[in-house]
N, C-alpha and C positions, 0 to 999 in steps of 0.2 A: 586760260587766265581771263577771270572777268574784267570788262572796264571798270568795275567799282575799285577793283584793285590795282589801279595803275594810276601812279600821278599823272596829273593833266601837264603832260612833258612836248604833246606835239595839238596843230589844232585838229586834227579829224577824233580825237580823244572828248569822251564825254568827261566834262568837271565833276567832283568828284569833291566829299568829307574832306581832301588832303590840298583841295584848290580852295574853296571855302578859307582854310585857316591861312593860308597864303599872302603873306602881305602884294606881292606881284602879281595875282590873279589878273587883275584887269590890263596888265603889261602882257600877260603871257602871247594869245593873239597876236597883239601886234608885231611883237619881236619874231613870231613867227612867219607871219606873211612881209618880214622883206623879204629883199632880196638878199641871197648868199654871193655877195661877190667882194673880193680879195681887191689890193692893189696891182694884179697880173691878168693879163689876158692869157687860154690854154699856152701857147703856145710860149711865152714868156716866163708861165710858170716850170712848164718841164725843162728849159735852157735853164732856170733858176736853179732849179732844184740839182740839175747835172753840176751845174759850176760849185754849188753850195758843199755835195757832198761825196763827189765823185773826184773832181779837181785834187783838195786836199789829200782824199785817200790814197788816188794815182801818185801825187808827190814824194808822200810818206813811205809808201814801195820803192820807187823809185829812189830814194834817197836813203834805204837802208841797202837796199840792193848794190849799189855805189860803194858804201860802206862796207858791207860785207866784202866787194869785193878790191877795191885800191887799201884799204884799213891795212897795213901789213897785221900789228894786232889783232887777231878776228876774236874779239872779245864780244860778249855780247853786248857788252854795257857800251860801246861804239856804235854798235848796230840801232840798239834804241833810242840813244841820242838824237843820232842820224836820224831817224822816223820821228823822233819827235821835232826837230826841224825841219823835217821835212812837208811834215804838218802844217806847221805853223807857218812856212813859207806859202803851200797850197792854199788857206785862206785869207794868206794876206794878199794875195792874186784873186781870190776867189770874190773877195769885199766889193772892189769896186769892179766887176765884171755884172756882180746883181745889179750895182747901183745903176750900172747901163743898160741893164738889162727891161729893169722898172722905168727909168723914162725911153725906151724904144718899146717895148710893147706894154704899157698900160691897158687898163682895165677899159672897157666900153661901159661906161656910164650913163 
């Protein structure tokens, strides 16, 4: 693939016919040389991301599995119920877990 044929999408990219007609040309650069940082430092982010979408999930098994088995009806439409409040209980534990999690490990700025 030639450079001519690539939009000017990162800066080690030659500009090109397609940066030219570009209203954001002269932004492109800049937006490129900041910096990439988040509101989380690494280690804030992976506790983040475990509470965000692990929590929830573990709940919703756990809360069909429950279901499934005290339910005398072992219906299914119990079971998913069940999962789906179980969900929903997961992220409402999971909400303000991040929220603590963003002011205890922030970004280094």
């Amino acid at each position: 693939m030639d450079n001519n044929e690539i939009n000017c999408e990162t800066p080690n990219q030659t500009q090109n016919e397609h940066c030219t007609g570009c209203p954001n040309k002269d932004m492109c650069r800049e937006v490129w040389a900041e910096e990439n940082k988040g509101p989380l430092s690494p280690a804030g982010l992976v506790l983040s991301s475990i509470a965000a979408f692990l929590l929830p999930l573990i709940c919703a098994i756990i809360a069909g599995s429950l279901a499934q088995k005290y339910m005398h009806d072992n219906s299914d439409k119990i079971q998913i119920v069940a999962s789906l409040g179980g969900l929903i209980v997961g992220v409402l534990i999971a909400w303000p877990i991040v929220q603590l999690l963003k002011n205890k490990f922030p970004s280094e700025k």
